[in-house]
C-alpha positions, 0 to 999 in steps of 0.5 A: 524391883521397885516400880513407883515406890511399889514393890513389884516381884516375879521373875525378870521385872522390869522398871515398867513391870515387864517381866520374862512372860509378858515383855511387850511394849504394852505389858506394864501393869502389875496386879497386887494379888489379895492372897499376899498384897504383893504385886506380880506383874503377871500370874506365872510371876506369883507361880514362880516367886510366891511361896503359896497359892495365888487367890483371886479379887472377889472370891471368898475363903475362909475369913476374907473374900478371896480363894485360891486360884484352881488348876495352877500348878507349878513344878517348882514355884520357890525355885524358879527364880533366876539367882542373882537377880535385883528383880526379886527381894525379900522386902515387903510391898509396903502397900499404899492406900494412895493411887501414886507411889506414895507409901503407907507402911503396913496401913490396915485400912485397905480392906477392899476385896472385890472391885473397889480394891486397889489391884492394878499397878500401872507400871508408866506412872504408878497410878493404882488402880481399882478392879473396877477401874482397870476392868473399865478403862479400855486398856489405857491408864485413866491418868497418863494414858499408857497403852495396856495389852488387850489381850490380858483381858483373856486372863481376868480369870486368873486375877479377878471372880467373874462377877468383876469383869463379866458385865465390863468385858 
């Protein structure tokens, strides 16, 4: 689903990035996970439509600063998806090093990995935000001022290493 000139991928996604596991009304960002630099709107997306482990902002593996998330198994992640549905495609998220939908294929400068990465994808305007930003921005889009759901904040540990969110939460 393209959400803002963005790739978003998972299971079900909407215009605003809702998707079958999170559908409120306030569920409209995506998180681009570092493992893949793809957007999901939530961690059991990337489970279902990602062929590898999801890594997490801020931790460190091997040659990046990133690592996979514990404990997250899934039955069966490549075969989960609905068949047939426009959600998921086999393009790549081209990426942006801006914060709106504007597309900078394949750029190589975006090389942030802990709070200062652009991670978060508000899905009402397309702004992308830093670890930082979101972490920091009480649950609303600093630019449009969307509504974000507070209770994602109970799964920062899924997205983001704790030394991202603990002194903000």
């Amino acid at each position: 689903m393209e959400v803002h000139g963005h790739t978003v991928r998972g299971v079900d996604v909407g215009p605003e990035t809702r998707c079958r596991h999170y559908d409120s009304e306030l569920d409209v960002i995506a998180i681009r996970f570092p493992c893949c630099e793809t957007f999901y709107p939530c961690y059991e997306c990337h489970l279902a439509a990602a062929d590898h482990e999801p890594e997490r902002w801020g931790d460190e593996s091997g040659g990046g600063a990133r690592a996979s998330v514990e404990g997250s198994g899934s039955a069966d992640r490549t075969g989960a998806e609905d068949e047939g549905s426009a959600d998921r495609t086999g393009a790549e998220d081209t990426g942006s090093a801006m914060r709106t939908g504007a597309e900078d294929e394949g750029s190589e400068e975006r090389t942030a990995t802990g709070d200062d990465a652009d991670a978060v994808l508000c899905g009402i305007c397309g702004t992308v935000l830093t670890v930082a930003e979101y972490v920091d921005c009480d649950d609303r889009c600093p630019d449009c001022g969307a509504e974000f759901n507070p209770g994602c904040r109970r799964h920062y540990d899924r997205y983001f290493a704790s030394e991202l969110f603990e002194t903000s939460a």
